[in-house]
Biopython code that builds the backbone (N, CA, C, O; Angstrom):
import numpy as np
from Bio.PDB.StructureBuilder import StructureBuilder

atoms = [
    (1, "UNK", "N", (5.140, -5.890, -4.377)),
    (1, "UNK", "CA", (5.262, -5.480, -3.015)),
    (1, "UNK", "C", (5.822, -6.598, -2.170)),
    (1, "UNK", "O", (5.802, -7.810, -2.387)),
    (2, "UNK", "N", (6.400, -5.819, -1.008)),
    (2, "UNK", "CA", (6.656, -6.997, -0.253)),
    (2, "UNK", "C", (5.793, -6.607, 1.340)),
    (2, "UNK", "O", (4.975, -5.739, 1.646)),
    (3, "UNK", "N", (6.582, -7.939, 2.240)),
    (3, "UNK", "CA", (6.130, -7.479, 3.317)),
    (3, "UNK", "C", (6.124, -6.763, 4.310)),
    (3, "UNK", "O", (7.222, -6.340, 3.947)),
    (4, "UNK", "N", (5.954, -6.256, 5.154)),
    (4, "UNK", "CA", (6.846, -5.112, 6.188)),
    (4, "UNK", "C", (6.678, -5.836, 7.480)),
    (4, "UNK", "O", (5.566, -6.074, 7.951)),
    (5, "UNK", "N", (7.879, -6.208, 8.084)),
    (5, "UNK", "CA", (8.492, -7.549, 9.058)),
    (5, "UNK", "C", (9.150, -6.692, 10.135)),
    (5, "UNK", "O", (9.616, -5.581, 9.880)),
    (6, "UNK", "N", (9.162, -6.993, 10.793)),
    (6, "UNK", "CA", (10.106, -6.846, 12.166)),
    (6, "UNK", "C", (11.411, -7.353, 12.186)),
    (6, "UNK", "O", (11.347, -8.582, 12.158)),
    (7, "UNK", "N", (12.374, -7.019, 12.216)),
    (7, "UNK", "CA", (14.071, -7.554, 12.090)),
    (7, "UNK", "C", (14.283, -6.834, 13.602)),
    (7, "UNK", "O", (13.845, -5.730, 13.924)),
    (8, "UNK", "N", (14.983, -7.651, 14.350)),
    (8, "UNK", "CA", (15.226, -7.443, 15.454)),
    (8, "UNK", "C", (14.479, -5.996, 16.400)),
    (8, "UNK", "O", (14.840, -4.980, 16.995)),
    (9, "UNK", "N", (13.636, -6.504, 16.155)),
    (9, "UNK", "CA", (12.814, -5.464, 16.628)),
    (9, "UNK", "C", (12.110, -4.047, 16.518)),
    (9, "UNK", "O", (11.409, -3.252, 17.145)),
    (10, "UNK", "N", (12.858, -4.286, 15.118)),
    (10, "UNK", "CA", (12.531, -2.779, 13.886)),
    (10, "UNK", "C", (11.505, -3.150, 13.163)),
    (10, "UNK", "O", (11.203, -4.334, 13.314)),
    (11, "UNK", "N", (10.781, -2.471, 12.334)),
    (11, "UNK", "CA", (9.891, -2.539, 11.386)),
    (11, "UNK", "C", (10.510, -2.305, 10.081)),
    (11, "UNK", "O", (11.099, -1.228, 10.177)),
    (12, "UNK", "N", (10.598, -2.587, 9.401)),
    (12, "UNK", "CA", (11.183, -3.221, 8.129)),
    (12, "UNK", "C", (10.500, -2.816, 6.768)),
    (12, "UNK", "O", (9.761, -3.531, 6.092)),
    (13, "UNK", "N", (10.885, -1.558, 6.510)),
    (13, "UNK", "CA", (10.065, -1.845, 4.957)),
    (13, "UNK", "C", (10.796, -2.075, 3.560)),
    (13, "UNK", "O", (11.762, -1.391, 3.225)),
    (14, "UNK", "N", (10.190, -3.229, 2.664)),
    (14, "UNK", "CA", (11.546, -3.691, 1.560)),
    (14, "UNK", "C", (10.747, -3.140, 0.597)),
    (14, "UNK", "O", (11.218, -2.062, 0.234)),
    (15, "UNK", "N", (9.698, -3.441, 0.011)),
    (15, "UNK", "CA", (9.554, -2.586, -1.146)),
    (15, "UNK", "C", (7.733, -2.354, -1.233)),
    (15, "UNK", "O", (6.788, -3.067, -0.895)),
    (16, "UNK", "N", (7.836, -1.045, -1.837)),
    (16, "UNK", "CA", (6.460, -0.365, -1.873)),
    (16, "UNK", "C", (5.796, -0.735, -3.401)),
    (16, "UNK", "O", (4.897, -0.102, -3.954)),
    (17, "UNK", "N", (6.399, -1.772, -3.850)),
    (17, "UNK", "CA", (5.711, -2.012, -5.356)),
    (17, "UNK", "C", (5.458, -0.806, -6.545)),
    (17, "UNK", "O", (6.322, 0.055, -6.716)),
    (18, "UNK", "N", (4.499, -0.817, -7.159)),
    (18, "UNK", "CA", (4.810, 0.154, -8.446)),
    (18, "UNK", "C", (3.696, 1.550, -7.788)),
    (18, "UNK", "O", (2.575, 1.680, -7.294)),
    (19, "UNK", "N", (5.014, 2.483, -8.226)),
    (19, "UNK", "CA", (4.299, 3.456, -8.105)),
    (19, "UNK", "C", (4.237, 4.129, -9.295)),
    (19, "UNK", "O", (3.732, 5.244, -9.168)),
    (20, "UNK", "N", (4.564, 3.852, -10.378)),
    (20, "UNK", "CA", (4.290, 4.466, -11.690)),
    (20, "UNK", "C", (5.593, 3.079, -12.849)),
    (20, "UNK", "O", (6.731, 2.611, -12.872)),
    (21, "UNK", "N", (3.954, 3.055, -13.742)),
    (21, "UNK", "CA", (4.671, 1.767, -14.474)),
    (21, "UNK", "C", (4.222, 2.075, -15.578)),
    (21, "UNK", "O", (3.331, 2.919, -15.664)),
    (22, "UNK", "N", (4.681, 1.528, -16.540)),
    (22, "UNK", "CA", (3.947, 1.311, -18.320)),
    (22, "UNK", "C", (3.763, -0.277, -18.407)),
    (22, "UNK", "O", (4.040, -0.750, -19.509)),
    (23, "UNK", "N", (3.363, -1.126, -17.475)),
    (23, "UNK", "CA", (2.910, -2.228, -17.384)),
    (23, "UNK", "C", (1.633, -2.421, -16.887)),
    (23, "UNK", "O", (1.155, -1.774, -15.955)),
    (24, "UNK", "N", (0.915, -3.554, -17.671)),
    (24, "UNK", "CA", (-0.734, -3.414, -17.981)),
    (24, "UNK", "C", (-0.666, -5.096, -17.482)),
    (24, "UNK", "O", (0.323, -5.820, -17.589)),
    (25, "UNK", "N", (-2.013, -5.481, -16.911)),
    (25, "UNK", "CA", (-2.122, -7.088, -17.277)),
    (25, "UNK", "C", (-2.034, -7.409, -18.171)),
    (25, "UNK", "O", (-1.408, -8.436, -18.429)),
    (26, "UNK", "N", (-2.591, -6.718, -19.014)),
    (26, "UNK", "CA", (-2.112, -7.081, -20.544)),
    (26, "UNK", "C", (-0.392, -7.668, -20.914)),
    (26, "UNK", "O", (-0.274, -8.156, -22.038)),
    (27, "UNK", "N", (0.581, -7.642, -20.246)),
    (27, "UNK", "CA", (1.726, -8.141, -21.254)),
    (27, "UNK", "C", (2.121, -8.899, -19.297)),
    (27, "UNK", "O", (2.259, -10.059, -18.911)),
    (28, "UNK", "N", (2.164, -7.884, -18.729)),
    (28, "UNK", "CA", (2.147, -8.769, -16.822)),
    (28, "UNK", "C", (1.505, -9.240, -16.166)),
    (28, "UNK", "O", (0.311, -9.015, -16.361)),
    (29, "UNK", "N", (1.809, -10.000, -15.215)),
    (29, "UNK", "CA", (1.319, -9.980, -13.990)),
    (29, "UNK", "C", (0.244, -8.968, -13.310)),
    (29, "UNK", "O", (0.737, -7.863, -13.081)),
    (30, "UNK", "N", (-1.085, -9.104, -12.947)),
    (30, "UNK", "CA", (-1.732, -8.140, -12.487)),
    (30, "UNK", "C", (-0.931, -7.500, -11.234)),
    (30, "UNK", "O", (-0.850, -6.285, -11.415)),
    (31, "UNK", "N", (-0.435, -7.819, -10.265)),
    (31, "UNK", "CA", (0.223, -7.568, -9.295)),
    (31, "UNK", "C", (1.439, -5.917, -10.056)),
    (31, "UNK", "O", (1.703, -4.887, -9.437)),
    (32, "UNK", "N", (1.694, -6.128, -10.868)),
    (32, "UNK", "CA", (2.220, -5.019, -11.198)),
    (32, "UNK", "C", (1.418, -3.564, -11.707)),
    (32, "UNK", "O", (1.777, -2.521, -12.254)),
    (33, "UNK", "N", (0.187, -4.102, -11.223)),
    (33, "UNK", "CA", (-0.524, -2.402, -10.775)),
    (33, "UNK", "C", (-0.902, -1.988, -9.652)),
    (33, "UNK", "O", (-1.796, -1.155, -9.501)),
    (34, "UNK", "N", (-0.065, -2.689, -8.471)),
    (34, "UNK", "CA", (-0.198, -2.607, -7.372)),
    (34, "UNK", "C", (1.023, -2.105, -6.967)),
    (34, "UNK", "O", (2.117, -2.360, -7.472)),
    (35, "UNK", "N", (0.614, -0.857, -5.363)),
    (35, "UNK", "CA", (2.047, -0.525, -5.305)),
    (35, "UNK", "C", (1.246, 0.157, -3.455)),
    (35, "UNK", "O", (0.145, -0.155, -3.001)),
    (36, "UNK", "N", (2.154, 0.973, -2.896)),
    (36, "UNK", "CA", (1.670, 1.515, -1.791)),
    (36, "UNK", "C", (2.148, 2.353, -1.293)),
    (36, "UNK", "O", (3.252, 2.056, -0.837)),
    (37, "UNK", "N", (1.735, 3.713, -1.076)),
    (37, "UNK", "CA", (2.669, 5.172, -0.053)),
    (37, "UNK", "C", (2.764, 4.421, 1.466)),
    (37, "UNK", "O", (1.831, 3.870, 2.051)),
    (38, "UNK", "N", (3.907, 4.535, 1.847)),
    (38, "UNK", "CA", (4.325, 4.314, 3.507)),
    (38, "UNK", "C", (4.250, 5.238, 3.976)),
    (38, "UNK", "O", (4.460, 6.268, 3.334)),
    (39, "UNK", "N", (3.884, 5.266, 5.429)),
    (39, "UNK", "CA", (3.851, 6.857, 6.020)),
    (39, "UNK", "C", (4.301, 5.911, 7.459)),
    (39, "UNK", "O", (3.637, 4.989, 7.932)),
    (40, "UNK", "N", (5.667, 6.460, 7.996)),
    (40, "UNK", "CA", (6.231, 6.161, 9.389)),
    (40, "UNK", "C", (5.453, 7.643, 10.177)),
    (40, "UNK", "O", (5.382, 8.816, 9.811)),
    (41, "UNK", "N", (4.920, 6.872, 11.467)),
    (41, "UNK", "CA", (4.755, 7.396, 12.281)),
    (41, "UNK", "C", (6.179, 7.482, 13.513)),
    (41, "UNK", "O", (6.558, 6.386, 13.927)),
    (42, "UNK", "N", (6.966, 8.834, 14.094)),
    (42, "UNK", "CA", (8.069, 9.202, 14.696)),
    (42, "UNK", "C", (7.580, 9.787, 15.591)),
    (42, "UNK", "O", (6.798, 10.737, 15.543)),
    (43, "UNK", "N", (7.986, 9.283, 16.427)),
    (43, "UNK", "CA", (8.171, 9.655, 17.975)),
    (43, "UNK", "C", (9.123, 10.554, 18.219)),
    (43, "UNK", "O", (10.096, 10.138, 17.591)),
    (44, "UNK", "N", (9.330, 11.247, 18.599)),
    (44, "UNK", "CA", (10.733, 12.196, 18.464)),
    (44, "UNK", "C", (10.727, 13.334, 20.213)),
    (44, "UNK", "O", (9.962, 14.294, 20.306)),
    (45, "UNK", "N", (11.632, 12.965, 21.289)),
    (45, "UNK", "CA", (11.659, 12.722, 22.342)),
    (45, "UNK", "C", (13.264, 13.595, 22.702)),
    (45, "UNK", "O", (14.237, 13.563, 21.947)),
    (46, "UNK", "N", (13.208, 14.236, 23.855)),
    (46, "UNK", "CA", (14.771, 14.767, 24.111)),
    (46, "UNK", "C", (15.494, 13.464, 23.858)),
    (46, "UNK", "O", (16.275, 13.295, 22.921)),
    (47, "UNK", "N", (15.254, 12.782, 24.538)),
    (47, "UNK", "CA", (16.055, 10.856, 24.290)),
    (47, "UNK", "C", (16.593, 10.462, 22.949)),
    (47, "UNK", "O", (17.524, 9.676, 22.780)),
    (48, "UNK", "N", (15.841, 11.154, 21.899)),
    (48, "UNK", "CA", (15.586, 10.303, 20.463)),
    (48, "UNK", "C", (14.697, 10.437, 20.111)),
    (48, "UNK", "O", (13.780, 11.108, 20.587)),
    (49, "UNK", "N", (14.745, 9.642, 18.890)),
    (49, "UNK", "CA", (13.056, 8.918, 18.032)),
    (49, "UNK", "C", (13.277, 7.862, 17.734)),
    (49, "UNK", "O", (14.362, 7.281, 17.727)),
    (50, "UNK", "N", (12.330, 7.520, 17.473)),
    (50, "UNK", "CA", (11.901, 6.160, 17.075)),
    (50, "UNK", "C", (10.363, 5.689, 16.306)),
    (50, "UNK", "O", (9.244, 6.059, 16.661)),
    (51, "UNK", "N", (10.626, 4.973, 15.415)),
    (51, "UNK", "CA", (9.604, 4.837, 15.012)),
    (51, "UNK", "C", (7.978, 4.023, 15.241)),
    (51, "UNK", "O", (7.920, 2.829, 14.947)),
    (52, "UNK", "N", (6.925, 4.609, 15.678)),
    (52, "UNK", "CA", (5.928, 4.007, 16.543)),
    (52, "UNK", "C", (5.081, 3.021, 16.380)),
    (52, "UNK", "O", (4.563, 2.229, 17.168)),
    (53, "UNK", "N", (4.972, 3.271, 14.595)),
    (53, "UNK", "CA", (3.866, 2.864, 13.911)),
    (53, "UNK", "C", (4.328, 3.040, 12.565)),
    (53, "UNK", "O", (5.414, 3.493, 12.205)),
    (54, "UNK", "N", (2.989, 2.463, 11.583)),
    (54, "UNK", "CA", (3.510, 2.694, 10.315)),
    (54, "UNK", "C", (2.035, 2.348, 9.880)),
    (54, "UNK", "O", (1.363, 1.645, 10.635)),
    (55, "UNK", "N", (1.575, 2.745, 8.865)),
    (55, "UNK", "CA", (0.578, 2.967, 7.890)),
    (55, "UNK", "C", (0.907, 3.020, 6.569)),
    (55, "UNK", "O", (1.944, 3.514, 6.125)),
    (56, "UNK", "N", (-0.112, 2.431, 5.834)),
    (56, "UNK", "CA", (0.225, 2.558, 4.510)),
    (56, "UNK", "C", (-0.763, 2.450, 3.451)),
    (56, "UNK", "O", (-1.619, 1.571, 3.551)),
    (57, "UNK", "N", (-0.757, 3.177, 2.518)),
    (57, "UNK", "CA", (-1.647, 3.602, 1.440)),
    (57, "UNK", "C", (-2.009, 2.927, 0.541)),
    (57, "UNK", "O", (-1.970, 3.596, -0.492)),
    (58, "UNK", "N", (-2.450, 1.640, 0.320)),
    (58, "UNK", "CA", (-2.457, 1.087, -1.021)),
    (58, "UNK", "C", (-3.211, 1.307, -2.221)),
    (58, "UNK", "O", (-4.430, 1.203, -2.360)),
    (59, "UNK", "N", (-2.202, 1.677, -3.216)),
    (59, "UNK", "CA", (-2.641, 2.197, -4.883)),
    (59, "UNK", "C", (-2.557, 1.252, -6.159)),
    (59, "UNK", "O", (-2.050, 0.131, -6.171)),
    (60, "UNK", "N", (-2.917, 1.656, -6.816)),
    (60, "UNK", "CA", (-3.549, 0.798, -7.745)),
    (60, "UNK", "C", (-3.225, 1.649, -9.249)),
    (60, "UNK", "O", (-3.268, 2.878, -9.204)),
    (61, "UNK", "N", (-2.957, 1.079, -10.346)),
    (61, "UNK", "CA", (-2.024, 2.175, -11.299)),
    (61, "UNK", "C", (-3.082, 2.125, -12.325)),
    (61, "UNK", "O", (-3.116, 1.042, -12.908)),
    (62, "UNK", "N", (-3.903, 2.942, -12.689)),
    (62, "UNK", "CA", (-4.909, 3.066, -13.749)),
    (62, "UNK", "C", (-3.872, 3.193, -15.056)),
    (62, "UNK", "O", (-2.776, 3.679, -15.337)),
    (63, "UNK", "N", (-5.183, 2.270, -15.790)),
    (63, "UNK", "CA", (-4.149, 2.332, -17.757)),
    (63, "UNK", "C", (-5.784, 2.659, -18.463)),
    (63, "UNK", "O", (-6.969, 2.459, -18.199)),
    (64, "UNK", "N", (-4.903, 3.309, -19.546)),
    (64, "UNK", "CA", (-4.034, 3.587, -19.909)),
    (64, "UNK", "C", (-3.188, 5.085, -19.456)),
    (64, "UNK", "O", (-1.980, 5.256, -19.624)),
    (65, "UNK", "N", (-3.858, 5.796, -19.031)),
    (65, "UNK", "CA", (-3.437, 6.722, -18.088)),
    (65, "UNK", "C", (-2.381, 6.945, -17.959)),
    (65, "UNK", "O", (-1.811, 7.792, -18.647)),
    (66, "UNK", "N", (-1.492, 5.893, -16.561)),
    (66, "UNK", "CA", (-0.742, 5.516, -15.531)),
    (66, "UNK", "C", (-1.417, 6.636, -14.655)),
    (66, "UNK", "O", (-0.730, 7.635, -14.439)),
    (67, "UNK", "N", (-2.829, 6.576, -14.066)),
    (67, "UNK", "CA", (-2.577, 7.410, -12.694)),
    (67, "UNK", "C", (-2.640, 6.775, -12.167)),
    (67, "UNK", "O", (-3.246, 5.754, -12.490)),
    (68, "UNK", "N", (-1.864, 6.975, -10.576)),
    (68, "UNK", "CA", (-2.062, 6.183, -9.218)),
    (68, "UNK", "C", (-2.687, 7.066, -8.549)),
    (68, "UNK", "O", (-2.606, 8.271, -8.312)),
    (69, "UNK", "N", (-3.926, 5.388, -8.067)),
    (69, "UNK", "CA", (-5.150, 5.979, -7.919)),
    (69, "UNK", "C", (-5.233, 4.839, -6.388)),
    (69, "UNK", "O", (-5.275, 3.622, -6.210)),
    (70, "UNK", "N", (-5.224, 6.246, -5.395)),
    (70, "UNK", "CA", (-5.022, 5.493, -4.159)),
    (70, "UNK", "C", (-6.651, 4.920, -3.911)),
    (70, "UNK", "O", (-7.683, 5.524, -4.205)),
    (71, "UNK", "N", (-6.524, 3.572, -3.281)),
    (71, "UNK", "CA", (-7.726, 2.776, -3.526)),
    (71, "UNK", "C", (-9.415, 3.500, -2.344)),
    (71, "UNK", "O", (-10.645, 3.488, -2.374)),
    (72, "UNK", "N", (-8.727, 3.810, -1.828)),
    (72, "UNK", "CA", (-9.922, 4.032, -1.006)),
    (72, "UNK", "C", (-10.795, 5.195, -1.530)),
    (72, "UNK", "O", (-12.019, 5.286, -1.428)),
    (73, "UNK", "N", (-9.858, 6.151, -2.167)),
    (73, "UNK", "CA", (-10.157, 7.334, -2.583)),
    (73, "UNK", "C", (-11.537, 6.896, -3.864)),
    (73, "UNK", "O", (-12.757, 7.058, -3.842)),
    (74, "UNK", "N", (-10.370, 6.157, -5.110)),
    (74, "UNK", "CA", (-10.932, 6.069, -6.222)),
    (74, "UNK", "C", (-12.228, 5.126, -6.036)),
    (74, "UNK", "O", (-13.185, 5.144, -6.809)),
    (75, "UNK", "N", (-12.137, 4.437, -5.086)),
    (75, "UNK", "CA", (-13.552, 3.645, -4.973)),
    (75, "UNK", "C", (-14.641, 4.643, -4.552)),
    (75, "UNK", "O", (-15.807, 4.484, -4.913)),
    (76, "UNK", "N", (-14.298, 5.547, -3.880)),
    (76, "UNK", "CA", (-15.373, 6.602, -3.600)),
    (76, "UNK", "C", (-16.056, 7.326, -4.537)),
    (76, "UNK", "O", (-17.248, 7.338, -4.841)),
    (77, "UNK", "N", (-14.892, 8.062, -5.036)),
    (77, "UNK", "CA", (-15.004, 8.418, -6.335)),
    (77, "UNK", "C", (-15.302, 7.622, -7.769)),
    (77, "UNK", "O", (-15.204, 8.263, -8.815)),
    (78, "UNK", "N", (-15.620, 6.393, -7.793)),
    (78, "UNK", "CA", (-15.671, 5.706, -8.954)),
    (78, "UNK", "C", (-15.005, 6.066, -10.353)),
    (78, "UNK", "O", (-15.419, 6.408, -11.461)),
    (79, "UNK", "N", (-13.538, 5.774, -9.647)),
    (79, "UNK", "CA", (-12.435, 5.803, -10.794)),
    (79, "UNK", "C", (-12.022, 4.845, -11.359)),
    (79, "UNK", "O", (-11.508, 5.078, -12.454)),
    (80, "UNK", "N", (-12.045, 3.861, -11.042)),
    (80, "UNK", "CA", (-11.889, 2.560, -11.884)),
    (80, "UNK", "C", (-12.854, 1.809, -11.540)),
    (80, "UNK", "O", (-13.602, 2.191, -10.639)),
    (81, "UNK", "N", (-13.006, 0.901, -12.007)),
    (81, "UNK", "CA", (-13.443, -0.766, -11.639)),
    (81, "UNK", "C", (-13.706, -0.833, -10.289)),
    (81, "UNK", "O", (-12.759, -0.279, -9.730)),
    (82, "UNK", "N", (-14.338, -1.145, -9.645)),
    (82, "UNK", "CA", (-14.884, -1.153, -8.176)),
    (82, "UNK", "C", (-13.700, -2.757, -7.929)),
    (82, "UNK", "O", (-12.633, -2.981, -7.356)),
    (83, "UNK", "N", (-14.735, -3.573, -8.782)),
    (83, "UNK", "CA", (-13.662, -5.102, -8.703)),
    (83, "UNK", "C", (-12.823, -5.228, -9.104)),
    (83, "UNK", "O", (-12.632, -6.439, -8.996)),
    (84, "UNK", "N", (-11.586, -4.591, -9.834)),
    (84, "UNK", "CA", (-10.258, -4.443, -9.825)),
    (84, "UNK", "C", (-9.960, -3.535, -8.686)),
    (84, "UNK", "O", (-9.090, -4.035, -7.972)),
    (85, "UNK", "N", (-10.389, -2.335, -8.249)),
    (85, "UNK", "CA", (-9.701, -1.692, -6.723)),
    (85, "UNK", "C", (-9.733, -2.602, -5.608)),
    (85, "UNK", "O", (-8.957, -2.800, -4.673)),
    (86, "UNK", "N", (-10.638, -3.015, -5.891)),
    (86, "UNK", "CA", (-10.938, -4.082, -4.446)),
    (86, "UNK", "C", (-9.960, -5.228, -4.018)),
    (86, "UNK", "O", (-9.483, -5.576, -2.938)),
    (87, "UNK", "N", (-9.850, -5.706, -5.411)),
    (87, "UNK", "CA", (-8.829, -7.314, -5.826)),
    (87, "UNK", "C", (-7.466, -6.769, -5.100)),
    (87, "UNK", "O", (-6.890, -7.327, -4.166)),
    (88, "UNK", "N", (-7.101, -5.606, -5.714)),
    (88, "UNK", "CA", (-5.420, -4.704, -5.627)),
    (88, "UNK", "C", (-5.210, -4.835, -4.509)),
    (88, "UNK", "O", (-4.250, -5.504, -4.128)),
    (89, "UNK", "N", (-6.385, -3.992, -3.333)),
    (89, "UNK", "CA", (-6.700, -3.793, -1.678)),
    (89, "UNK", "C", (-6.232, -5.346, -1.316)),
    (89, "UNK", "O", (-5.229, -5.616, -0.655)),
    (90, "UNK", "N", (-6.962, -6.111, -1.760)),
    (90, "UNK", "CA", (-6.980, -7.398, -1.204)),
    (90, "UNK", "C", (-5.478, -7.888, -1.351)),
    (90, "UNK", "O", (-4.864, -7.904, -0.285)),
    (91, "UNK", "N", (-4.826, -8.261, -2.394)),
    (91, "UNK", "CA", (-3.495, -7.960, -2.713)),
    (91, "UNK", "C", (-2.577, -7.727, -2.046)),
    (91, "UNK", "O", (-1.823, -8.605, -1.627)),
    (92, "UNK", "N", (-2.436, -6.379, -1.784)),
    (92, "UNK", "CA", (-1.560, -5.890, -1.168)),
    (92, "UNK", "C", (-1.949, -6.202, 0.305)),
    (92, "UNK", "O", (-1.152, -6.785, 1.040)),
    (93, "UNK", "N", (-3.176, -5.811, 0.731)),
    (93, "UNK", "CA", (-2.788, -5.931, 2.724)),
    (93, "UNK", "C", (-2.887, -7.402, 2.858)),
    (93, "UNK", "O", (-3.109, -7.772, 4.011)),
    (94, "UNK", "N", (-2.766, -8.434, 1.869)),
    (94, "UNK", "CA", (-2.040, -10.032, 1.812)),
    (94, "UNK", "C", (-0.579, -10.005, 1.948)),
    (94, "UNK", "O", (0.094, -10.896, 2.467)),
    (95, "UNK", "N", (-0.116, -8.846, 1.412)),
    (95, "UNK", "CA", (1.316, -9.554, 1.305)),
    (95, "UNK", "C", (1.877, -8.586, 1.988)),
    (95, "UNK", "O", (3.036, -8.924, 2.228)),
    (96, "UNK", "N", (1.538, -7.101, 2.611)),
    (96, "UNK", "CA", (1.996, -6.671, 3.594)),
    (96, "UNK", "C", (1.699, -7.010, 4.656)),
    (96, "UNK", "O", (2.570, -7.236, 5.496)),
    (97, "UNK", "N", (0.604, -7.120, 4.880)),
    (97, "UNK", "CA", (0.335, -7.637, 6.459)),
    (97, "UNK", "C", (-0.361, -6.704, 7.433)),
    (97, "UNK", "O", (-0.500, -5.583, 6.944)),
    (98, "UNK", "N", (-0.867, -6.835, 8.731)),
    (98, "UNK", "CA", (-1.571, -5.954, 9.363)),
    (98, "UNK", "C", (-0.587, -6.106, 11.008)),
    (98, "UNK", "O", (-0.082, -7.138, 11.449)),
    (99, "UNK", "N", (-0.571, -5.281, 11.380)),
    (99, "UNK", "CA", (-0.228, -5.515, 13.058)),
    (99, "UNK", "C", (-1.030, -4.437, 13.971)),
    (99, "UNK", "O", (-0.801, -3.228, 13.980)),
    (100, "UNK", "N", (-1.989, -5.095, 14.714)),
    (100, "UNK", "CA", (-3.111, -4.111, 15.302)),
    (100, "UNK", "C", (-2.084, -2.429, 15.863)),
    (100, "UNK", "O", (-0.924, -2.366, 16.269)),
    (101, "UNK", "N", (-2.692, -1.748, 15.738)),
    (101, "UNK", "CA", (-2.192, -0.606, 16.154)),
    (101, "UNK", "C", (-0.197, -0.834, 15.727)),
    (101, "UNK", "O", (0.493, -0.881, 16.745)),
    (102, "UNK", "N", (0.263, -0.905, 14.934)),
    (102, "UNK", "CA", (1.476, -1.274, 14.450)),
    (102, "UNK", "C", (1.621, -1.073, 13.420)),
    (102, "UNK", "O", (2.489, -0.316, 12.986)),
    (103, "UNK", "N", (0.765, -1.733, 12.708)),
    (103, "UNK", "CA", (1.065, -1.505, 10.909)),
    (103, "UNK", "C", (-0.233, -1.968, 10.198)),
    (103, "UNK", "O", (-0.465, -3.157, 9.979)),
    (104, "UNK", "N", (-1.153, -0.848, 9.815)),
    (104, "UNK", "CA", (-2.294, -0.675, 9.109)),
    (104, "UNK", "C", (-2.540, 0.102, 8.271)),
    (104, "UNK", "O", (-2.357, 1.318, 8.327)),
    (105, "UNK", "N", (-3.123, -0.714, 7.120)),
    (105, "UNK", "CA", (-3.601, -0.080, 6.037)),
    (105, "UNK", "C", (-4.666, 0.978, 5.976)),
    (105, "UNK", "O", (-5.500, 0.851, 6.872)),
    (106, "UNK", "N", (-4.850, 1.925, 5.209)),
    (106, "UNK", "CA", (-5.169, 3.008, 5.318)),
    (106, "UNK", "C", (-6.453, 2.586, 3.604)),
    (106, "UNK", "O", (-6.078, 1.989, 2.595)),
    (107, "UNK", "N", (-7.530, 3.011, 3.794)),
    (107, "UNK", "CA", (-8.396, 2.501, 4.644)),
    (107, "UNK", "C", (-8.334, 1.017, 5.300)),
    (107, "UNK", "O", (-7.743, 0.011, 4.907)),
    (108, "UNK", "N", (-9.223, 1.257, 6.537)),
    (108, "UNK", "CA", (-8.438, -0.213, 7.195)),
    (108, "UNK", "C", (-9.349, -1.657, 6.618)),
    (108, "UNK", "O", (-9.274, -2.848, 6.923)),
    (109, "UNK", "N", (-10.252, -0.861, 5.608)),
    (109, "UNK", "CA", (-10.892, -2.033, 4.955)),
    (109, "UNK", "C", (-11.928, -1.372, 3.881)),
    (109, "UNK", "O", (-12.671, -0.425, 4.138)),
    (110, "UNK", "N", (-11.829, -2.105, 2.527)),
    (110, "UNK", "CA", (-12.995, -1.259, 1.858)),
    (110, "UNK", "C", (-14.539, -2.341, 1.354)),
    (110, "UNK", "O", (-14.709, -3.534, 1.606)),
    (111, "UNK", "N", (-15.367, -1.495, 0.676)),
    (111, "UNK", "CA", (-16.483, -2.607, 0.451)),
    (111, "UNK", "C", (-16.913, -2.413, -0.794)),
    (111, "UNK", "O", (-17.794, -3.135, -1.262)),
]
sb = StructureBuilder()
sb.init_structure("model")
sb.init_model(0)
sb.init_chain("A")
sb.init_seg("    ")
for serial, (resi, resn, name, xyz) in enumerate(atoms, 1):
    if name == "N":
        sb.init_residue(resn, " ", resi, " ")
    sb.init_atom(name, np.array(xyz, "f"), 0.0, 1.0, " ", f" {name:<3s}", serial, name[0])
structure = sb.get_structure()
């Protein structure tokens, strides 16, 4: 994943990481079972649109499986590892980033 930045005053998204992989810690990087759904929030106005906000989903790629298993969900549900969903969460809203009412992760925090 990367980060989602502001470029002249836009919100910026470069990449949503894995959303379906045949890569395990086992041969990678743990980071490659991490990935995230974007959801733009649009304003849409006689004027135009524009985009207001942005949210985003961070998932986590169960093996041997490959399901993506969005984190907030599967922690509820006890679908994986409590301490691997958690690590992923942690992960990702590190390297995307938060901007109060701007750009937040969905859940906006888990336990």
């Amino acid at each position: 994943m990367q980060p989602i930045v502001r470029v002249d005053g836009k919100l910026v998204v470069y990449g949503e990481g894995q959303l379906l992989s045949n890569e395990s810690a086992a041969c990678c990087p743990v980071q490659t079972e991490d990935g995230m759904l974007v959801f733009l929030h649009i304003l849409v106005t006689s004027r135009g649109s524009k985009v207001t906000n942005i949210s985003y989903l961070p998932t986590w790629d169960r093996h041997p499986d490959y399901t993506v298993q969005p984190i907030g969900e599967a922690l509820r549900r006890h679908q994986a590892p409590a301490d691997e969903l958690r690590a992923s969460y942690q992960r990702t809203t590190s390297v995307v980033g938060r901007i109060r009412g701007v750009l937040e992760p969905i859940p906006a925090a888990v336990r």
